[in-house]
N, C-alpha and C positions, 0 to 999 in steps of 0.2 A: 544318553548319558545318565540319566535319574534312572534306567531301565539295570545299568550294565553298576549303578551307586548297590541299588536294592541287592542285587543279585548279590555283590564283593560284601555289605551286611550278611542276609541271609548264610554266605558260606561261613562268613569268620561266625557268627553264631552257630553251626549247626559242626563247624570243626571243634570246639570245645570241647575238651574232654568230660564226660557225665561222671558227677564223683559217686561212686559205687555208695549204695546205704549200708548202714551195718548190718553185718549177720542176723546181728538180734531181732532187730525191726522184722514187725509181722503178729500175726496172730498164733495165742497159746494155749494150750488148752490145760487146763489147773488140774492137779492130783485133786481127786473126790476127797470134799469135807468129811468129817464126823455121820452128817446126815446121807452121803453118795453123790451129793451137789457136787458139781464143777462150774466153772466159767471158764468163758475166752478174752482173755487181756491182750488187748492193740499196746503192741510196745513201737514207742515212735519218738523222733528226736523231741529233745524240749532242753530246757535256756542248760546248753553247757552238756546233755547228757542226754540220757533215753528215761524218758516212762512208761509207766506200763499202767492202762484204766481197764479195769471191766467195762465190755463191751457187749455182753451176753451173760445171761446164766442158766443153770438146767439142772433139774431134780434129778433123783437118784436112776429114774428109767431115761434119762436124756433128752426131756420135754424140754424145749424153751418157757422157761419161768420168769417172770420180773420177781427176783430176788431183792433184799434189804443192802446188798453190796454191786447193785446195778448201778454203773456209772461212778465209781470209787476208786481213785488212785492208791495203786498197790505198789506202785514201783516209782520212787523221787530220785532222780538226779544216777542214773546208775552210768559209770563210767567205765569204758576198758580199763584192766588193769596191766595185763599180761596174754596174748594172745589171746585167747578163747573164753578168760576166764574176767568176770566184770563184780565191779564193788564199789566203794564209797560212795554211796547212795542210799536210801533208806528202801527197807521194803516195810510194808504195811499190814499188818493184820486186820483187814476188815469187819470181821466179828468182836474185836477188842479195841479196836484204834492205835494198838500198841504198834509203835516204830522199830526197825534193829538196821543194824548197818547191813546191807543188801550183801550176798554172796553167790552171784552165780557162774556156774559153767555151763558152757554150751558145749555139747556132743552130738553136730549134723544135727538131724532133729528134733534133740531131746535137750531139755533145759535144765541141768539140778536146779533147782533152788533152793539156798539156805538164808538165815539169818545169825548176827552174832551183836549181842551185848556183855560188854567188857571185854573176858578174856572166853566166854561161854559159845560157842556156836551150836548152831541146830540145824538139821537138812529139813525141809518143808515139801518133798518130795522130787518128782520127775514131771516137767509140765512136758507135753506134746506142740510140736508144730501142725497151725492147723492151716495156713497158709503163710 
C-alpha cells in the first residue's frame, strides 16, 4: 500500500506540466564598450520580471578580465510587453549608474537593446546569445 501511495505521488508529480522559461532567460554577450570590452549578463527571473547581472567580463582581445562592472545589475524588472519584444524595467548603465526605461527585442539570438528617457530613445546595440 505505502509502495503503490509513493508511486500515485511520484506520478501525479512528475505528470505536471514544466512551465517553459522565457525566451529571454540565459546568457548574453554585450556589444563591445568604447574600450572593445564586452560581458556576459545571466538574465533570470526575479520579483515580477527578469534581470539581467554581469556574470563575466572581457577585454578588447577576449581575455576574461575582472572588470569595475563584475557582478552589476544591468537589467531591473524587465517585463514582456508584446510578443518578443520587453520593457518597463530599467536598464543600467554600469559606467554611469544612470537608469532609462529598458527597450528590448529579441530576434532568435540576437537581443536589440535600447534605452529611453522621456520621450528620447536610444539603441545600445545588438547583444548575442551565448547560451
Amino acid at each position: 500500500m505505502k509502495t503503490a501511495l509513493l508511486a500515485l505521488v511520484a506520478f501525479a508529480l512528475l505528470g505536471q506540466p514544466v512551465q517553459a522559461a522565457d525566451p529571454l532567460a540565459g546568457v548574453w554577450q554585450t556589444q563591445p564598450g568604447r574600450d572593445g570590452g564586452f560581458g556576459h549578463v545571466q538574465i533570470q527571473p526575479c520579483a515580477g520580471g527578469l534581470c539581467g547581472t554581469v556574470v563575466q567580463t572581457f577585454d578588447a582581445q577576449g581575455r576574461a578580465v575582472k572588470a569595475n562592472d563584475l557582478g552589476a545589475l544591468i537589467l531591473d524588472n524587465v517585463v514582456p510587453t508584446d510578443g518578443r519584444t520587453y520593457g518597463e524595467g530599467r536598464i543600467i548603465n554600469p559606467e554611469t549608474g544612470r537608469s532609462y526605461t529598458a527597450r528590448l527585442r529579441l530576434r532568435g539570438d540576437s537581443l536589440d537593446v535600447g534605452g529611453c528617457v522621456l520621450m528620447i530613445c536610444r539603441n545600445a546595440g545588438t547583444w548575442q546569445r551565448v547560451r
